[in-house]
C-alpha positions as CSV (number, residue, x, y, z in Angstrom):
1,X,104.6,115.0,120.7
2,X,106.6,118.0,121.1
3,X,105.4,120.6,118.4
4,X,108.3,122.2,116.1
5,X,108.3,125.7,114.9
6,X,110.9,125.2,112.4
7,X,113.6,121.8,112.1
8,X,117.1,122.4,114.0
9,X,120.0,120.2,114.1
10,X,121.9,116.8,114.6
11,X,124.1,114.0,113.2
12,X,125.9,110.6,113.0
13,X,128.3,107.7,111.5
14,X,128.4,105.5,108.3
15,X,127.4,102.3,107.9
16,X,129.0,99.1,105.8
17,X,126.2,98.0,103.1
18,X,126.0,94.2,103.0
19,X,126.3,94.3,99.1
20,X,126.4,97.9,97.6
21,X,126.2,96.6,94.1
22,X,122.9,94.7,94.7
23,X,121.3,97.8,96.0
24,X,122.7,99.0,92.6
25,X,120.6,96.6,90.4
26,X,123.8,94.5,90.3
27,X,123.2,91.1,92.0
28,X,125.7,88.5,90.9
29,X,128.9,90.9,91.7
30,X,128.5,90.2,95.5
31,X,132.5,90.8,96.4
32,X,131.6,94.4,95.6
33,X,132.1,96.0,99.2
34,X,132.2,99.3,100.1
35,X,131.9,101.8,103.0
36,X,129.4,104.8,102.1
37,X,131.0,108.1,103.1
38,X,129.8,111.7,103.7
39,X,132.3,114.3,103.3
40,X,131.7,118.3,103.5
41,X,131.9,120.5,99.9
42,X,131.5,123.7,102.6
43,X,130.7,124.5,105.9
44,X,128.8,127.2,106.0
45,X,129.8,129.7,108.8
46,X,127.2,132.4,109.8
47,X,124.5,131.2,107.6
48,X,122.3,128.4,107.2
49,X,121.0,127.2,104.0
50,X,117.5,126.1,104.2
51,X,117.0,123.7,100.7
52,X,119.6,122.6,98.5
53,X,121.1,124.0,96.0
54,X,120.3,123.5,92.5
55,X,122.5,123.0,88.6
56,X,123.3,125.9,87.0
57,X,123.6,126.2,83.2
58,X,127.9,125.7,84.3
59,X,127.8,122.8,86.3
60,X,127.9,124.8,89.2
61,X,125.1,124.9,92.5
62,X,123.3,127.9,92.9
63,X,121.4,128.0,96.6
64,X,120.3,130.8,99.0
65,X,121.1,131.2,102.5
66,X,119.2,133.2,105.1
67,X,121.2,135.9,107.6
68,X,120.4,138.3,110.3
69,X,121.4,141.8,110.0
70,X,121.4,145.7,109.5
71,X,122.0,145.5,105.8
72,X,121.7,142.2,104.3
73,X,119.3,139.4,105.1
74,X,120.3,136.6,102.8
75,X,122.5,135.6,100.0
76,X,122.9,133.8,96.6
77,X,125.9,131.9,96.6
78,X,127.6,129.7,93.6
79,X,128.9,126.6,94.3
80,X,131.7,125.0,92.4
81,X,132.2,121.2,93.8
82,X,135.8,120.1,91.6
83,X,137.7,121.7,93.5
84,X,134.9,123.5,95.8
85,X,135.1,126.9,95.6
86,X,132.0,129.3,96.7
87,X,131.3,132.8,96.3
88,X,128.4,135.2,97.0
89,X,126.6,136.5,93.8
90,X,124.4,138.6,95.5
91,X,123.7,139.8,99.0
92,X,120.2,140.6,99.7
93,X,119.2,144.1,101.0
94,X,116.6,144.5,103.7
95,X,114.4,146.4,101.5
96,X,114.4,143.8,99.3
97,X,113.1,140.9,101.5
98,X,114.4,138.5,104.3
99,X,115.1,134.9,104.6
100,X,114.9,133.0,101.7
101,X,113.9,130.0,103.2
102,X,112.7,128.5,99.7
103,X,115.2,127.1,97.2
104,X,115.9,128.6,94.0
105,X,114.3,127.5,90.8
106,X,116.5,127.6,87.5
107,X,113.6,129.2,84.8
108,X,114.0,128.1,81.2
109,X,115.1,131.3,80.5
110,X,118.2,130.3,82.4
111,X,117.6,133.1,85.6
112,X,116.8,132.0,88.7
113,X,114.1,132.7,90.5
114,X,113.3,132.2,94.4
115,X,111.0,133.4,97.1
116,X,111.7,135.4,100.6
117,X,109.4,134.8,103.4
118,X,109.4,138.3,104.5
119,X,109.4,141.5,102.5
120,X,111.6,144.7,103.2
121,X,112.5,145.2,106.9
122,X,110.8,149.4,106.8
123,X,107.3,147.7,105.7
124,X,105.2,146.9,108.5
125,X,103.3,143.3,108.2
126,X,105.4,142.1,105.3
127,X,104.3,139.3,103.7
128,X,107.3,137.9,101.3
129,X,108.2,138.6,97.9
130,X,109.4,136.3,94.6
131,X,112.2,137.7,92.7
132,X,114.5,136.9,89.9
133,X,118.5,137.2,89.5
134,X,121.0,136.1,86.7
135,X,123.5,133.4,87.8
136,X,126.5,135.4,87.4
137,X,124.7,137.8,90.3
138,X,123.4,140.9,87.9
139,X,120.0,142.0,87.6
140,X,118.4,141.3,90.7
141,X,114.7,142.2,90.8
142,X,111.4,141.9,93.0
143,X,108.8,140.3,90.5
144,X,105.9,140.6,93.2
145,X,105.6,141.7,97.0
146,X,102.9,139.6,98.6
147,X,100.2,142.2,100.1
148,X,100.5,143.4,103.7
149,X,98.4,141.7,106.6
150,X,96.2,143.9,109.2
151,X,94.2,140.8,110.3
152,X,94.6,137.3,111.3
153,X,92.6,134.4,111.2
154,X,91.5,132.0,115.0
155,X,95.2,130.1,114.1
156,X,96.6,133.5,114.6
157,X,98.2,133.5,111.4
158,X,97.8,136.4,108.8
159,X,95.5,137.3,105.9
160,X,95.4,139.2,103.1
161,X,94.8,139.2,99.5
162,X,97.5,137.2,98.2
163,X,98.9,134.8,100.3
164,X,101.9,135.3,102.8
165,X,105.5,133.8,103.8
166,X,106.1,131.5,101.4
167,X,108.6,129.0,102.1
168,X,109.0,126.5,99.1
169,X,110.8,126.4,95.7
170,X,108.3,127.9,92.8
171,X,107.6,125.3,89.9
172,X,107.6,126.4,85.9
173,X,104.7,124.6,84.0
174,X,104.5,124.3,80.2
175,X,103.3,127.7,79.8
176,X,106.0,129.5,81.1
177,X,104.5,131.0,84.3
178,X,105.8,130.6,87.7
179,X,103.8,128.4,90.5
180,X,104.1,128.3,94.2
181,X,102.3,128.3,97.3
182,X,102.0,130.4,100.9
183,X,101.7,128.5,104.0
184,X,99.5,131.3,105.2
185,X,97.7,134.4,104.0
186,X,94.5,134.2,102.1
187,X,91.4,135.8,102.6
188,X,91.2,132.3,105.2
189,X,94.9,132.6,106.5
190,X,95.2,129.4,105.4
191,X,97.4,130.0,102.2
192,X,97.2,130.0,98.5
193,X,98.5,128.3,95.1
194,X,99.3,131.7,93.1
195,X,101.1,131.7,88.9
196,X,102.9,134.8,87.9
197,X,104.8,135.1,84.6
198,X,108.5,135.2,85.2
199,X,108.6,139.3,84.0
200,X,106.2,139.9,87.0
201,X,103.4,140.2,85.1
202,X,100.0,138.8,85.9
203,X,99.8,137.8,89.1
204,X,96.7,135.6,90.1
205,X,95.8,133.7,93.2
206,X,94.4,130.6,90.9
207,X,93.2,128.8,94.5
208,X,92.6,130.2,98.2
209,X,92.6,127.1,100.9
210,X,89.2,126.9,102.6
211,X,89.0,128.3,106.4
212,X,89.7,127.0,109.4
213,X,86.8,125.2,111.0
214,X,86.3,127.3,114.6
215,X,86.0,125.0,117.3
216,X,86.4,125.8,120.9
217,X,84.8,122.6,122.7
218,X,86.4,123.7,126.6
219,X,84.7,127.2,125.6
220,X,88.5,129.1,126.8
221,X,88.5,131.3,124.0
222,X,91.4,129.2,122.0
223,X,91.1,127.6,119.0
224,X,91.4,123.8,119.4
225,X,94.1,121.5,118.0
226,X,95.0,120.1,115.4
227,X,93.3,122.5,113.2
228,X,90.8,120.9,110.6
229,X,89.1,122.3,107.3
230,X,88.4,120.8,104.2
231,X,91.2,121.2,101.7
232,X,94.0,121.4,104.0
233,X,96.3,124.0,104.8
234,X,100.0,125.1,105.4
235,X,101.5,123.9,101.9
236,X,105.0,124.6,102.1
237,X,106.1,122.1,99.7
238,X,106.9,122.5,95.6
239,X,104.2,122.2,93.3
240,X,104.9,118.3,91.0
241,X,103.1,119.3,87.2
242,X,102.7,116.0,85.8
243,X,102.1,115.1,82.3
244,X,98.1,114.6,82.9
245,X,98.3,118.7,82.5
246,X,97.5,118.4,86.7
247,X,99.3,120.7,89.5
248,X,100.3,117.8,92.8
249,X,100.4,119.3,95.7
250,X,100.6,118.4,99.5
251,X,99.2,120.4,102.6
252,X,101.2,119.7,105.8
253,X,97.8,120.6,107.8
254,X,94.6,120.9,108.1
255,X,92.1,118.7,106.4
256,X,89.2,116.8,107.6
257,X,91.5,115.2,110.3
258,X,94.2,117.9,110.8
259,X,97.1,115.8,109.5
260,X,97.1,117.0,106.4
261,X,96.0,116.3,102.6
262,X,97.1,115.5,99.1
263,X,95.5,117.7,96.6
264,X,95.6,118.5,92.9
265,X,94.2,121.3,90.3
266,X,94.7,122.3,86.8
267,X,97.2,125.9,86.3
268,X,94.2,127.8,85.5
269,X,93.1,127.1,89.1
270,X,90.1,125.2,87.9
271,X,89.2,121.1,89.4
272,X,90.5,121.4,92.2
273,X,90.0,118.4,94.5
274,X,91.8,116.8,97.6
275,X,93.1,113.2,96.5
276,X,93.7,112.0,100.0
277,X,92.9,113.1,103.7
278,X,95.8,111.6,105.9
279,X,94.5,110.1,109.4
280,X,93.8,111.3,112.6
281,X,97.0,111.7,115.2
282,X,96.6,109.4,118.1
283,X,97.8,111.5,121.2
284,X,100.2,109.0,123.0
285,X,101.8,110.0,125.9
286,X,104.9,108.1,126.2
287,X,105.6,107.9,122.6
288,X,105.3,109.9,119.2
289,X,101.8,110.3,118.2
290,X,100.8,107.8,115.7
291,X,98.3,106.7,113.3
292,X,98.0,104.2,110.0
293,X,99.5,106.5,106.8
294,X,101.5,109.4,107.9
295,X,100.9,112.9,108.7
296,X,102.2,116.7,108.2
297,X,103.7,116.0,104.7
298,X,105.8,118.8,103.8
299,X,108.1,117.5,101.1
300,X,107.0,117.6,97.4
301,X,105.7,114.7,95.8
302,X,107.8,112.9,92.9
303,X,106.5,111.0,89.6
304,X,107.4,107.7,90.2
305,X,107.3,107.3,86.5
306,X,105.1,104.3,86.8
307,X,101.7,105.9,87.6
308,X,102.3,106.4,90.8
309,X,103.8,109.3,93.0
310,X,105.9,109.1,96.0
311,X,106.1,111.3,99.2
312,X,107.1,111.5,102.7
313,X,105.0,112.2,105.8
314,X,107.4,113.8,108.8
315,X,105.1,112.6,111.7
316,X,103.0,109.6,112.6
317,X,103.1,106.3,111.1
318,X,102.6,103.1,112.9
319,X,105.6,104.2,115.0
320,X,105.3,107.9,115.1
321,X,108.1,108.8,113.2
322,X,107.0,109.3,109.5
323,X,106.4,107.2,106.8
324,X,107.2,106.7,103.0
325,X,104.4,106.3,100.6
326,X,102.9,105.9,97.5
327,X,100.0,107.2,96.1
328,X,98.0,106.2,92.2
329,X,95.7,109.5,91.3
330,X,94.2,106.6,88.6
331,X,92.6,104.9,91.5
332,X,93.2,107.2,94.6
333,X,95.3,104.3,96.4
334,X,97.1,105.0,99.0
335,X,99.6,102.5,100.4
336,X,102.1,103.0,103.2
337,X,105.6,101.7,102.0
338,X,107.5,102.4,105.0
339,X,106.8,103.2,108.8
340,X,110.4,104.8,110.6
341,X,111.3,103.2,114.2
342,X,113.7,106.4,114.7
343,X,116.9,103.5,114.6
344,X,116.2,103.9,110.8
345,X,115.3,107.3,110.7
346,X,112.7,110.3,112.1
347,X,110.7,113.0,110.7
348,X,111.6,112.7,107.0
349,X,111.4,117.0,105.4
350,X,112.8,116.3,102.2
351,X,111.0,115.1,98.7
352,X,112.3,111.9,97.5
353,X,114.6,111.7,94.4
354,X,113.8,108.9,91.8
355,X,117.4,107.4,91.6
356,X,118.9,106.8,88.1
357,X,118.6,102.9,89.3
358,X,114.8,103.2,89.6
359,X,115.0,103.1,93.5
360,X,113.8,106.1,95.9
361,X,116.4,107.8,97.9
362,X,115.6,110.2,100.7
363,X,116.8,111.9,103.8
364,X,115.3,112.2,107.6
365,X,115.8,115.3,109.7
366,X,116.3,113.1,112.9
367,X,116.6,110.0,114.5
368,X,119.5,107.3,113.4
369,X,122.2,107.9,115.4
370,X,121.1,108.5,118.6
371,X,124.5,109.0,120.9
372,X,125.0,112.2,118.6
373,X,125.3,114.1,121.1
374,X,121.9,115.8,120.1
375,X,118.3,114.7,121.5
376,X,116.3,112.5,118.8
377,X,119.4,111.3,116.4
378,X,121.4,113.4,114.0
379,X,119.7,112.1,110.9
380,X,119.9,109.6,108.0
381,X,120.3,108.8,104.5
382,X,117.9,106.1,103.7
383,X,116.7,103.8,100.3
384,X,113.7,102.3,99.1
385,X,112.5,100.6,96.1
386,X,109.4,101.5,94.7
387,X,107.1,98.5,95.7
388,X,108.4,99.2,98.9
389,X,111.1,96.4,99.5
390,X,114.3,96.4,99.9
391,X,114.3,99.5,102.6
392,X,117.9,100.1,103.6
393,X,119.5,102.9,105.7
394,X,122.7,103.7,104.2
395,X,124.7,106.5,105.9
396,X,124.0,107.7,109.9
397,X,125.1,111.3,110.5
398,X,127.0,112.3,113.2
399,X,127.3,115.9,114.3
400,X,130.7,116.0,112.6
401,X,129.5,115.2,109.2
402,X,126.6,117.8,109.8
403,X,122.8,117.5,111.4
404,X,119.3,117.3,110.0
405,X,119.7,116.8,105.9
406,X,116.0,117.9,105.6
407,X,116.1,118.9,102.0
408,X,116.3,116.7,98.5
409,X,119.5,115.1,97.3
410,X,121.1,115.4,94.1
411,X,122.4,113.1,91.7
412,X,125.4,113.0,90.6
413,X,126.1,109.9,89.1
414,X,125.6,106.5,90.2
415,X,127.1,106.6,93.4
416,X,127.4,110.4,94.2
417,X,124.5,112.3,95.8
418,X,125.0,115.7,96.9
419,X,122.9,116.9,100.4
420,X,122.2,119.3,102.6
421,X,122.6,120.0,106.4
422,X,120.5,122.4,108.8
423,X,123.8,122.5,111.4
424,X,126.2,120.9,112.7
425,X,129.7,120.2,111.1
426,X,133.3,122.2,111.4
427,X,131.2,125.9,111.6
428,X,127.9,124.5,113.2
429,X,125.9,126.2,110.7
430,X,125.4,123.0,108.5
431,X,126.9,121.8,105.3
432,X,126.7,121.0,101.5
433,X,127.7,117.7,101.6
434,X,128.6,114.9,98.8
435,X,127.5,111.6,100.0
436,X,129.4,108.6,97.8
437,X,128.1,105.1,97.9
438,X,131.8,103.9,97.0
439,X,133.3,105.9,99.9
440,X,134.9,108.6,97.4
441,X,135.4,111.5,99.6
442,X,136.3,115.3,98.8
443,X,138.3,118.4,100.7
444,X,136.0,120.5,101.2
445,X,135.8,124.3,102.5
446,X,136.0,123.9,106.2
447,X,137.4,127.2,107.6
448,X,134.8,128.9,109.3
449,X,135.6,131.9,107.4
450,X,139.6,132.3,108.5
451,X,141.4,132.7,105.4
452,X,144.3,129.9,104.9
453,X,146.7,129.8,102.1
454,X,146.1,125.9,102.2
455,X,142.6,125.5,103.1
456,X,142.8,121.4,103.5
457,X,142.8,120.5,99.7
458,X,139.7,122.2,98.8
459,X,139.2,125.9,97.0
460,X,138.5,128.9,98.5
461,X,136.2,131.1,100.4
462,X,135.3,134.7,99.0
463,X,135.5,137.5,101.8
464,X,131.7,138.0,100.8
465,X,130.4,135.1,102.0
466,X,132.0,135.9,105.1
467,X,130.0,138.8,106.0
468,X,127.1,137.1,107.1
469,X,125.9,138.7,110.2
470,X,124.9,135.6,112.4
471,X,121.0,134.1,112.9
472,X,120.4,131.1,111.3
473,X,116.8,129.9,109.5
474,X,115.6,126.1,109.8
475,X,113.5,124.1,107.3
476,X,110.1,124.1,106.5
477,X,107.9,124.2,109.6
478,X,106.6,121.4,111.4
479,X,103.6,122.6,113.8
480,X,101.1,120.0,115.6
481,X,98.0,121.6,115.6
């Protein structure tokens, strides 16, 4: 299968549910009908978003975009959704880090605090800092810049002290400090789980990933693939702190079979152990690689609420095409509740959401759709219940509506999700979308940064947001190694 540096773009078209109200917990009521929709709250033009955008303290969705340019290489935008209106709070300077390819994290404290995945554009070998800014755009400060690299490990990826690049949404726990992991850096290269309080203060790499087992079997002087080690490696996914006091993570490589692992440890970076070791990749050559569970998770786990937690794997699967599972740490069981065909959906990047009717909801980057008009499907909008019946996809994108939703959804309410899109739609950059089980649909901002009096129904740009200076940054990485 075709290795993936970071996910692009696609699309497709909705679908009528057979009995929307029974998906709903509502058997009995089966006249109840209804068309899901998609419709666009912006379009971003310039800029792509990499995760969605999260509830501010107002009701409002704060999110970052990355950007290429001389000055600024990313923003913090605000996000009003009735009517949508969206301005930039604060545009980052290139001495103050580029792309901020992890979400933001709204602190207790009510600031928000994200990562970039590179630090200022005059340091050479930057590594990424974590920083913290008040909603209404004030006060914008670096909390820690991850130490320069000078060396790299047989993956060719960097080390240093403190871990590098990190690409994921940081994670409070019940003492106050921050949480978070590098996909890379290390003293192995192969990442860390680091804490830091949310003034800046004590910084600590509480667990460094073991290193990458060398192994050269054609004797060429390259490191064979898929790279294996013990504890896995390339975690770009949040941190889940469940009530057992325990940090849940995933590694989307690495491990004793280079697919990846499940892991856990407690904050003080103590008991670490890997939970689960995801199987071998069979190399097919006419079709995705497969195998029995899944492999490369890179979307945070979610507490099922019911002893269990629930993930998604992007790759393999009895299919090739990902998988949704469950996992009890209790008993360290495993069980596959879903294998994608790519009709239903492909390479799921985005944690699940626990709905408010008990069942799982979740996106996939690809597959659905496939006459898109881009190769591998545009991407889908799927449900599952928890015991892994009732598997249903419910919306198809088409390049229109937007391509690859590779992040979490929101809830709303019962039938309102809000999404995210990697490209596509009216500007091609991707969208915040609403997704409505009912069909409600919304006029969203949809002009591409050409100021209208009447901009189809739906709010209004700021000229801020407009001076994005092109590039565009996909989601979390997807390598087959």
């Amino acid at each position: 299968m075709t290795s993936l540096s970071r996910l692009r773009a696609r699309a497709a078209a909705p679908r009528v549910l057979p009995c929307l109200l029974a998906l709903l917990g509502c058997p009995g009521l089966a006249f109840a009908q209804a068309t899901p929709a998609v419709s666009t709250i912006v379009a971003f033009s310039g800029s792509t978003a990499a995760n969605t955008p999260v509830f501010g303290q107002d009701g409002a969705l704060y999110g970052v975009n990355s950007v290429g340019g001389i000055v600024t290489s990313g923003l913090i935008y605000r996000l009003a959704t009735n009517p949508p209106a969206i301005t930039t709070q604060y545009q980052i300077e290139n001495t103050q880090g580029y792309a901020p390819i992890g979400g933001l994290l709204l602190g207790s404290d009510d600031l928000l605090y994200g990562t970039t995945s590179v630090g200022s554009l005059f340091t050479a070998n930057t590594s990424g800092t974590v920083f913290s800014i008040a909603a209404d755009g004030s006060g914008f400060r670096i909390l820690h810049t991850f130490a320069a690299f000078s060396t790299f490990n047989v993956l060719s990826d960097p080390i240093n002290a403190d871990g590098a690049r990190p690409e994921t949404e940081l994670v409070e726990g019940s003492d106050g400090f921050l949480y978070g992991t590098t996909p890379v850096g290390g003293t192995n290269g192969t990442g860390v789980v680091f804490k830091l309080a949310k003034d800046g203060s004590g910084f600590a790499v509480i667990h460094t990933f073991d290193a990458v087992i060398a192994v050269d079997a054609d004797n060429n002087g390259v490191q064979d693939l898929p790279a294996k080690n013990a504890e896995g490696m390339g975690a770009v996914a949040p941190l889940l702190l469940r009530s057992d006091g325990y940090l849940y993570g995933v590694a989307g490589e690495g491990g004793a079979n280079g697919a990846g692992t499940i892991f856990r440890l407690l904050p003080d970076g103590t008991a670490f152990e890997v939970l689960h070791v995801f199987d071998a990749l069979v190399d097919n050559t006419s079709i995705p690689d497969t195998n029995a569970d899944g492999a490369q998770p890179i979307a945070a786990l979610v507490d099922g609420g019911d002893g269990r937690l629930y993930g998604v794997a992007a790759l393999g699967g009895t299919n090739g095409y990902g998988t949704v599972f469950a996992f009890e740490p209790g008993t360290s069981t495993y069980t596959t509740l879903h294998d994608f065909d790519q009709d239903d959906g492909s390479q799921p990047t985005g944690e699940l959401l626990l709905g408010q009717n008990g069942a799982l909801y979740g996106t996939t980057a690809f597959g659905g759709n496939l006459t898109c008009g881009v190769s591998g499907g545009c991407g889908t909008i799927f449900t599952i219940a928890r015991d892994g019946t009732g598997f249903s996809t419910l919306f198809r994108f088409s390049y229109t509506d937007g391509s690859t939703p590779s992040s979490r959804l929101l809830q709303v309410d019962g039938n309102t999700f809000i999404g995210l899109t990697q490209s596509g739609a009216q500007c091609g950059y991707g969208t915040v979308y609403q997704f409505s089980l009912t069909g409600d649909t919304v006029s969203g901002i949809t002009n591409c940064g050409r100021k209208k009096k009447n901009n189809s129904g739906g709010g209004s740009t700021t000229p801020a947001l407009l001076l994005l200076l092109g590039g565009a940054v996909a989601v979390r990485r997807l390598r087959k190694r």
